[in-house]
C-alpha positions as CSV (number, residue, x, y, z in Angstrom):
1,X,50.8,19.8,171.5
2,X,51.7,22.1,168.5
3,X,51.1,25.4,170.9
4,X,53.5,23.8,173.2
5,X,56.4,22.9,170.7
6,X,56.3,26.3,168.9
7,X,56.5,27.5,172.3
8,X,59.2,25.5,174.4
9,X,61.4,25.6,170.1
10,X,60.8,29.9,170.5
11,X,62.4,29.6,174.2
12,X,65.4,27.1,173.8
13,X,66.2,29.7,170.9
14,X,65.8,32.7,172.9
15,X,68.8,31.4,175.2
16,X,70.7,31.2,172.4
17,X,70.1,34.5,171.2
18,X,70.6,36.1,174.2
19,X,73.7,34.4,174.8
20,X,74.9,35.5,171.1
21,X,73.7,39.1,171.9
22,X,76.0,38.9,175.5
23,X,78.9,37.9,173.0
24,X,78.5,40.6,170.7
25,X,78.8,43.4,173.4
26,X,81.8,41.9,175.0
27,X,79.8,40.5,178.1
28,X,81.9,38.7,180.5
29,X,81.7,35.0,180.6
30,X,79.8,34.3,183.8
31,X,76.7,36.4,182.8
32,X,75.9,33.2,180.3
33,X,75.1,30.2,182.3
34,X,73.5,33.3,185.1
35,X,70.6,33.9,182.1
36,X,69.4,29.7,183.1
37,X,69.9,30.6,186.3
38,X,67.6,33.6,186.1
39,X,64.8,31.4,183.9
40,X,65.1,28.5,186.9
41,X,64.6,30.8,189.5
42,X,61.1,32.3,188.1
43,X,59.7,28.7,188.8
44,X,60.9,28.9,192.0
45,X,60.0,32.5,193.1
46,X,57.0,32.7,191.5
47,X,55.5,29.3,192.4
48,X,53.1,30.7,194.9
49,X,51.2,33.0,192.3
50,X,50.9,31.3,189.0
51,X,49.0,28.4,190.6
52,X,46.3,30.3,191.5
53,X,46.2,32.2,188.0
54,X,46.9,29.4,185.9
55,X,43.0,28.1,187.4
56,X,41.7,31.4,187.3
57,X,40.9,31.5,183.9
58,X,40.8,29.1,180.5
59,X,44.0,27.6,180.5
60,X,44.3,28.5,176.5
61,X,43.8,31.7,177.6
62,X,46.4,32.0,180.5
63,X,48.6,30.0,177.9
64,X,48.5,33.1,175.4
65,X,49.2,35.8,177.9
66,X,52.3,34.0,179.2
67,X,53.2,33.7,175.6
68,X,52.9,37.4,175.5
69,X,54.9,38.0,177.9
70,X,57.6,35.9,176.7
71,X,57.3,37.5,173.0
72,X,57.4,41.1,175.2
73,X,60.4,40.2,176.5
74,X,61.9,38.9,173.1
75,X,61.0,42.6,171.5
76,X,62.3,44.0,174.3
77,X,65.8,42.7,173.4
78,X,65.3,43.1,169.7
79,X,64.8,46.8,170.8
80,X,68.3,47.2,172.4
81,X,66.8,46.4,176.2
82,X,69.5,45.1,179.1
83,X,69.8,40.6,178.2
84,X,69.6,39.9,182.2
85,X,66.3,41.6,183.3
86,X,64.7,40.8,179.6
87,X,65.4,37.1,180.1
88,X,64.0,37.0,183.6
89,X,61.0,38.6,182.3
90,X,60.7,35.7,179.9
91,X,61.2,33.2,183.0
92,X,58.6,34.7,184.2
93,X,56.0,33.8,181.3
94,X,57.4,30.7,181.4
95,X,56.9,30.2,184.9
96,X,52.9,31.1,184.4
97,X,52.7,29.2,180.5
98,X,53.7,25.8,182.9
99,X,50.7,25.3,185.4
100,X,48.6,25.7,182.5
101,X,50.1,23.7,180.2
102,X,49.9,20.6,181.8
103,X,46.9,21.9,183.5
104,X,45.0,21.5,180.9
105,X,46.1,17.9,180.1
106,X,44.6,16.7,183.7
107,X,41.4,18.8,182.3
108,X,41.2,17.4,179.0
109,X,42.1,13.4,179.7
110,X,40.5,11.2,181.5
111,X,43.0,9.3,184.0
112,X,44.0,6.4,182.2
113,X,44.9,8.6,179.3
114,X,47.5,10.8,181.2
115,X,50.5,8.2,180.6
116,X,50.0,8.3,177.0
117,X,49.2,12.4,176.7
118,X,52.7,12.4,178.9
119,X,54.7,10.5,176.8
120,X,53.6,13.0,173.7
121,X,54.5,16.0,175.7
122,X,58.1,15.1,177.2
123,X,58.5,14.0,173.0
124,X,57.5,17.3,172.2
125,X,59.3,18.8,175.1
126,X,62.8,17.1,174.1
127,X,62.5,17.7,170.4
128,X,62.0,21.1,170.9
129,X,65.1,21.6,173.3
130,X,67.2,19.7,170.6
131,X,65.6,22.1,167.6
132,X,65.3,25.1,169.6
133,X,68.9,25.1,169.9
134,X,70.1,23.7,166.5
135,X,67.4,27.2,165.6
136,X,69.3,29.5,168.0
137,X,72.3,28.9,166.5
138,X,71.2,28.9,162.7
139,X,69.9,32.0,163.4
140,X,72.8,33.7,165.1
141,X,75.2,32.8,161.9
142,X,72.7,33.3,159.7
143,X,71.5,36.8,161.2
144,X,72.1,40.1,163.5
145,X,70.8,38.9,167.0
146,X,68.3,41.9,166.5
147,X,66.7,40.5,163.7
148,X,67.3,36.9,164.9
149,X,65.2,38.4,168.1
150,X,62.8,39.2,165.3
151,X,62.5,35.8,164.0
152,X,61.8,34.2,167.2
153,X,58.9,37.1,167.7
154,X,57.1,35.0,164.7
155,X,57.6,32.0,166.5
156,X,55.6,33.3,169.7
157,X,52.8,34.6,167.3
158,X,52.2,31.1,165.5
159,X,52.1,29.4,169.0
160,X,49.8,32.4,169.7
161,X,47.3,31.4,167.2
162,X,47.5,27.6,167.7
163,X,46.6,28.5,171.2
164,X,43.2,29.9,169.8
165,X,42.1,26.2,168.6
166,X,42.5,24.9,172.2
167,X,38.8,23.9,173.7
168,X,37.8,25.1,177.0
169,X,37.9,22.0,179.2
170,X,34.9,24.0,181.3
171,X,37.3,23.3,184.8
172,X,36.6,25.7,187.1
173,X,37.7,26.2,190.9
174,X,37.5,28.2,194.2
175,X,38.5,31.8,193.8
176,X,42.4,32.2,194.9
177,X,42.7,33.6,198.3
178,X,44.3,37.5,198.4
179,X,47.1,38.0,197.1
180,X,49.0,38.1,200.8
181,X,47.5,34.8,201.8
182,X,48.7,33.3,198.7
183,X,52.5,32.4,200.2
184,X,50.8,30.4,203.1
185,X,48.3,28.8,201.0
186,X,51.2,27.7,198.5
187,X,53.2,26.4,201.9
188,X,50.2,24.3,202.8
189,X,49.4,22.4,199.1
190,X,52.7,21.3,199.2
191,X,52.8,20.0,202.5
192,X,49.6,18.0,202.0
193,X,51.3,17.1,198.6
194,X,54.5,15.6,200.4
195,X,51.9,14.2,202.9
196,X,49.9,11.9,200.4
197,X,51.7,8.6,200.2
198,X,50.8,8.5,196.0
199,X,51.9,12.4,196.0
200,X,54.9,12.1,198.4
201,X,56.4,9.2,195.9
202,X,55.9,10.4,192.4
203,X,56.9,14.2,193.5
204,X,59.9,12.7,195.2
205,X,61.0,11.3,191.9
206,X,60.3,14.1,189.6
207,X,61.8,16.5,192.0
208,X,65.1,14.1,192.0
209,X,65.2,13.5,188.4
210,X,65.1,17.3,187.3
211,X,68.1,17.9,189.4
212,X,69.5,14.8,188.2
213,X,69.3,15.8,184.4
214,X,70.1,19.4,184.5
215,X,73.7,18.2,186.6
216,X,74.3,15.5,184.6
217,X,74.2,18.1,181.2
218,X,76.9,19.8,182.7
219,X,79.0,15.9,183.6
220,X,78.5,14.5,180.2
221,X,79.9,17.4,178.6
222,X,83.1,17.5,180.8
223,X,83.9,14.2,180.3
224,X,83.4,14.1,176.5
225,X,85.8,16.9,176.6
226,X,88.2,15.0,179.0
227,X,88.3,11.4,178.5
228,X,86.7,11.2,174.6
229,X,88.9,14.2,173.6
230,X,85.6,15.8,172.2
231,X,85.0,19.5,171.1
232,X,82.1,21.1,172.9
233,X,79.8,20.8,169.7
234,X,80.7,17.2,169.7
235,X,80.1,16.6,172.9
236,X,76.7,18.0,172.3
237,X,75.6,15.6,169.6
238,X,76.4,13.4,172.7
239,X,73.7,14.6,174.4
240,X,71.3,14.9,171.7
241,X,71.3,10.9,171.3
242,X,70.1,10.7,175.4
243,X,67.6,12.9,174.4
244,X,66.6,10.7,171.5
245,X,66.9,7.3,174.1
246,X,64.6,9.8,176.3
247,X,61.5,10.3,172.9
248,X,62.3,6.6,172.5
249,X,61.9,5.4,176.5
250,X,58.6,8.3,176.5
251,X,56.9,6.5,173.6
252,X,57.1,3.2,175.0
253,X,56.1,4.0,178.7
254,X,53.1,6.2,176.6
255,X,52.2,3.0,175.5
256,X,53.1,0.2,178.1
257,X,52.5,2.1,181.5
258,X,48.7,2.6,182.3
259,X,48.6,4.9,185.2
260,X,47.3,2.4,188.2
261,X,51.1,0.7,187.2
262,X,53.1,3.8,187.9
263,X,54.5,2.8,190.7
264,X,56.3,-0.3,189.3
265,X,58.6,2.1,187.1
266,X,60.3,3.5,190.7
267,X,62.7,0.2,190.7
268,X,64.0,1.7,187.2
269,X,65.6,4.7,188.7
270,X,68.2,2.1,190.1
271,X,69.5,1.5,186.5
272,X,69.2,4.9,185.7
273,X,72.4,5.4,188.6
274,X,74.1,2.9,187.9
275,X,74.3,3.1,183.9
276,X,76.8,6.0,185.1
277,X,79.3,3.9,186.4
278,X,81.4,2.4,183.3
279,X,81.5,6.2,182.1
280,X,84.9,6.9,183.6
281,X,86.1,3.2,182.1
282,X,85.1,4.6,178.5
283,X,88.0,6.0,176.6
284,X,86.3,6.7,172.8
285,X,82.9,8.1,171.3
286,X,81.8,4.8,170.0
287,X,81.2,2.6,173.2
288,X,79.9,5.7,174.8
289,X,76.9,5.8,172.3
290,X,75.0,3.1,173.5
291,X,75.8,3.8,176.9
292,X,74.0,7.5,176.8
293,X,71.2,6.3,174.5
294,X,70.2,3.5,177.2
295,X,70.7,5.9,180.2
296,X,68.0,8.2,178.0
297,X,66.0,5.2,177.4
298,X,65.5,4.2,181.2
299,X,65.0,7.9,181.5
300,X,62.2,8.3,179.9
301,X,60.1,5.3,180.5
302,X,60.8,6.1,184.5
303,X,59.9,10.1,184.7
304,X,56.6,9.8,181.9
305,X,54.5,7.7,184.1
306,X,55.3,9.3,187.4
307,X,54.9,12.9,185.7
308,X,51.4,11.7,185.2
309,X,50.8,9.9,188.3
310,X,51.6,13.3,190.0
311,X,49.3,15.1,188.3
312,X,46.7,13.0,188.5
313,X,47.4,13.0,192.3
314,X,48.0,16.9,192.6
315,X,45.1,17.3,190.6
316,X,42.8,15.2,193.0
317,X,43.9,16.4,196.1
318,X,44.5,20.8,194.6
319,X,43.8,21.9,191.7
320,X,45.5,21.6,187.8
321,X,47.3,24.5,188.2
322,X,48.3,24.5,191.9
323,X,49.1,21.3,191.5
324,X,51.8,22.2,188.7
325,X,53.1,25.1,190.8
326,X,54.0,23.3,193.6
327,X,55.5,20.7,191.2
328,X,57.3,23.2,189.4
329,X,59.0,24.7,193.1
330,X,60.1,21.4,193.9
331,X,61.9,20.3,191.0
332,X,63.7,24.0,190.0
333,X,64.6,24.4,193.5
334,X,66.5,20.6,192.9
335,X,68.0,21.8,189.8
336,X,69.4,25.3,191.8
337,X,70.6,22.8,194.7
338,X,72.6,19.9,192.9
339,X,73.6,22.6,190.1
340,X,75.3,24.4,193.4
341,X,76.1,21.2,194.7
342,X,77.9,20.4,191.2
343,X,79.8,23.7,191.0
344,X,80.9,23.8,194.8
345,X,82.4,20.3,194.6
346,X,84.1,21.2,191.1
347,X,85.4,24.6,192.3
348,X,87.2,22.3,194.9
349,X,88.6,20.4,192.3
350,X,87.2,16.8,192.7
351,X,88.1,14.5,190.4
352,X,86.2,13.6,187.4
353,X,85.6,10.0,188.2
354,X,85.2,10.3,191.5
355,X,82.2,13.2,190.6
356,X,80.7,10.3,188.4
357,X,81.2,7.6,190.7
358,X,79.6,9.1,193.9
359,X,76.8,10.6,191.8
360,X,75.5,7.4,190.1
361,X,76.0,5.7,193.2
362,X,73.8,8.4,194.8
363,X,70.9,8.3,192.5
364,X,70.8,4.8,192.2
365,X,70.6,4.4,196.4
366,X,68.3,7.4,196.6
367,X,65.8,6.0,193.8
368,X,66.2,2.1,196.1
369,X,65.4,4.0,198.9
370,X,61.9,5.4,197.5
371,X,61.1,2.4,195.8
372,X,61.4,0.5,199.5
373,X,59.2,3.1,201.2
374,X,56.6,2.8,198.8
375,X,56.5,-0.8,199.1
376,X,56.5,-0.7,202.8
377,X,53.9,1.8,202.4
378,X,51.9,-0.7,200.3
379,X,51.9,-3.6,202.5
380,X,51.5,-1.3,206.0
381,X,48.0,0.0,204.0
């Protein structure tokens, strides 16, 4: 849990930097928002090989060299190196530090125990986006982005040596096919993935919700700026209290959802759409509050216990770390789609409200819709 914090805190921060360091040399505007871009992609791109490593080795280990890889990349732009390629290098590490993260967690718990260990993670998870970027940006007032770069290098090396107190769960598995098989042996864990009724469900959500979050970052923060009249650092306290509603919602699933119950959270997704709706009806910050915090709340008591029930699933039916690839493809490839999606339909100047309208009302018929084919599914079986 520590290894994990430093580590996600050290990345949200490197974005920051890197973004600061852009600034500083006069970069034009676009290249920002194409450094996420860059870091999504590497899930996607890379999916097909980092399984297979991720299981290859200790997942401590495998931890620590995508931690060096990232901290390679965060010299390498402390050094003077180009922002773009440097940053896809640390997508990359972060691509490979995934799988066998929560790898390691299937290893390590027994079953009923992965709701709870999921609820500490997506906690640890959210706190370190929220601190990781309160840390960028103390650090780029505070300090050249060279030796902010620096700073985040210590980072990297304390999550280093936390990963050094990490047992070996003793997991082993089938040596990965060669390297030009790997692409059709990726394609076919995720078709039998999709093909599992448990699998096809809880990946279907996950997949959804990613996409969902990462476009809805990018709504909330127009329409704090539109309709609550909102600076963009205001409107990003905004979305630091849904992150708090999601800790809160994560605790409590953590602690009310064993894993055999998973399923009954798919009916919350409906809520989670519809919560959207009065958005466009809200005028001023204060009524808004509640509204985002219970949004995060139903969050993160729906995407904790079917995180865990798709590991436990992918797990079963792969391997840790394939399992997590594949998971990883489908929800960055979501998050490249709606984000597209999201810019395509802005570029053609839709309205706000009609932008928050139809995409509540999508996510709250999309989540009915799984929730009825699983139950179909139950009583067929």
């Amino acid at each position: 849990m520590s290894a994990q914090f430093i580590s996600g805190l050290a990345d949200n921060a490197l974005l920051l930097v890197a973004i600061g360091r852009l600034q500083a040399e006069g970069a034009p505007a676009w290249l920002a928002p194409g450094l996420k871009l860059a870091f999504t992609l590497a899930y996607v791109l890379l999916a097909p090989f980092v399984g297979p490593l991720a299981d290859r080795w200790p997942k401590a280990g495998v931890m620590g060299a995508a931690n060096a890889v990232k901290a390679g990349a965060c010299a390498a732009m402390a050094l003077g190196a180009p922002v773009g390629p440097s940053f896809a290098l640390a997508g990359a590490g972060a691509a490979l530090y995934s799988p066998a993260k929560y790898g390691m967690v299937t290893e390590l718990m027994p079953a009923h125990r992965l709701v709870a260990a999921n609820g500490w993670i997506e906690v640890a998870t959210v706190l370190a986006i929220l601190l990781g970027t309160v840390l960028g940006g103390a650090l780029l007032a505070w300090l050249a982005p060279a030796w902010a770069f620096a700073g985040l290098l210590g980072l990297y090396g304390l999550a280093a040596l936390l990963n050094l107190g990490i047992p070996d769960s003793g997991a082993r598995y089938p040596a990965a096919p060669p390297l030009r098989r790997q692409i059709g042996d990726f394609a076919a864990a995720n078709a039998r993935l999709w093909r599992d009724p448990l699998g096809r469900v809880s990946l279907a959500t996950t997949t959804l919700f990613w996409g969902v979050g990462a476009t809805l970052q990018f709504l909330v923060l127009r329409w704090a700026e539109e309709d609550l009249g909102l600076t963009l650092a205001q409107a990003a306290w905004l979305q630091g209290l849904s992150a708090t509603g999601v800790v809160v919602g994560a605790l409590l699933a953590g602690r009310c959802v064993p894993l055999e119950r998973a399923p009954q959270v798919l009916w919350l997704g409906v809520p989670m759409g519809l919560l959207l709706l009065p958005m466009p009806h809200v005028d001023h910050w204060l009524p808004a509050l509640p509204l985002l915090a219970g949004a995060g709340l139903v969050a993160g008591l729906f995407v904790v216990p079917m995180n865990a029930l798709l590991q436990h699933r992918g797990a079963t039916l792969l391997s840790a770390g394939r399992s997590i690839a594949v998971q990883n493809f489908n929800e960055n490839a979501s998050v490249l789609l709606m984000l597209a999606g999201y810019a395509a339909l802005t570029a053609h100047a839709l309205a706000l409200e009609t932008l928050i309208r139809g995409f509540g009302l999508g996510v709250a018929l999309l989540m009915a819709l799984i929730a009825l084919h699983h139950h179909r599914h139950k009583e067929i079986a």
